[in-house]
C-alpha angles and dihedrals in degrees: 000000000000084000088058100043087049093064087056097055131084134216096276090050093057111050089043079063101046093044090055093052093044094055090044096052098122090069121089095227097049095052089060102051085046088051095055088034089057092032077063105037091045086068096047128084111280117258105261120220092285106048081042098062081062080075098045087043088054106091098178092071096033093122084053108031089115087067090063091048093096078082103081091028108127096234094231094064115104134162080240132053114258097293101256123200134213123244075249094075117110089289097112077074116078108242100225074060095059090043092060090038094056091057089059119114088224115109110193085055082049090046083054093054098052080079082066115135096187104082092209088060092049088045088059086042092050087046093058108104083218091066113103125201090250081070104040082051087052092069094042088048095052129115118240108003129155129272092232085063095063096064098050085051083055095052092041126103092254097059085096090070115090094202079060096044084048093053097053092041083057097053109100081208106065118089117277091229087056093043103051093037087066094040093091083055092058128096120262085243088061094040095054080046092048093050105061092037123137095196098054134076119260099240080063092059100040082053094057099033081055097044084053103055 
């Protein structure tokens, strides 16, 4: 519904929408609508200069407006290079292997594949009812990883959890559009720790410095 409500919107909709959520955040049912709405808006073209002054134009979110900046973020940019993995890597291994391997009910080969490189392996892996969210935590924890894998953690089942959404915001690696856009989900402890972080972009800490004001 709200996929469908999104491609009758404009511009303007739809940053009235997301303002309001950002600023609404703290409620448990507006987390939920902002998650889906983000979850929509990170796979879709980034705003240009002129869609982009709507935001500046729009007075009721100035104090947050660095939290809708994923908006505009070219989805390539990250604090850390593109998460580049040795010929070590699990290759040795066919992929159509891994695959069938990450629908298995055994955990501590589970626990193996969370090393994937390779993100559809780790989509099978995150779709397996015997995956926990310790292991799930395990691949959006992990250093380096590749940017593709961040976007399959986002669409997975744990992305609810905000010890999960804390842990991708906190990977250098992740992409700075997916990370800001799940800063106004985080807790003010992690904000206040995001803010003031070394390993992550800036755009990340001006996001949390502005959802804590």
């Amino acid at each position: 519904m709200l996929r469908e409500s999104l491609a009758a919107l404009g511009d303007e909709d739809v940053l009235v929408l997301l303002g309001y959520l950002v600023c609404r955040t703290d409620a448990e049912d507006a987390r939920r609508v902002y998650l889906d709405l983000v979850r929509e808006l990170i796979d879709r073209e980034p705003w240009n200069a002129e869609r982009l002054e709507l935001v500046e134009g729009y007075p009721a979110i100035a104090a947050r407006r660095p939290a809708m900046a994923f908006l505009g973020i070219d989805p390539g940019a990250s604090a850390r290079g593109s998460g580049q993995f040795g010929p070590w890597a699990m290759e040795e291994v066919p992929l159509g292997l891994r695959k069938s391997r990450a629908r298995t009910l055994n955990r501590d080969l589970l626990l193996v594949l969370t090393a994937d490189p390779e993100p559809s392996v780790i989509r099978i892996l995150l779709d397996n009812p015997r995956c926990t969210e310790a292991l799930a935590l395990r691949v959006a924890s992990k250093r380096p990883q590749k940017a593709g894998m961040f976007s399959e953690l986002v669409s997975s089942r744990f992305i609810a959890s905000e010890t999960f959404q804390n842990a991708i915001v906190n990977n250098p690696w992740c992409p700075t559009r997916i990370a800001v856009a799940l800063v106004p989900l985080l807790s003010r402890n992690h904000r206040a720790e995001i803010a003031f972080s070394g390993s992550v972009d800036e755009a990340i800490r001006l996001a949390a410095a502005a959802m804590n004001q």
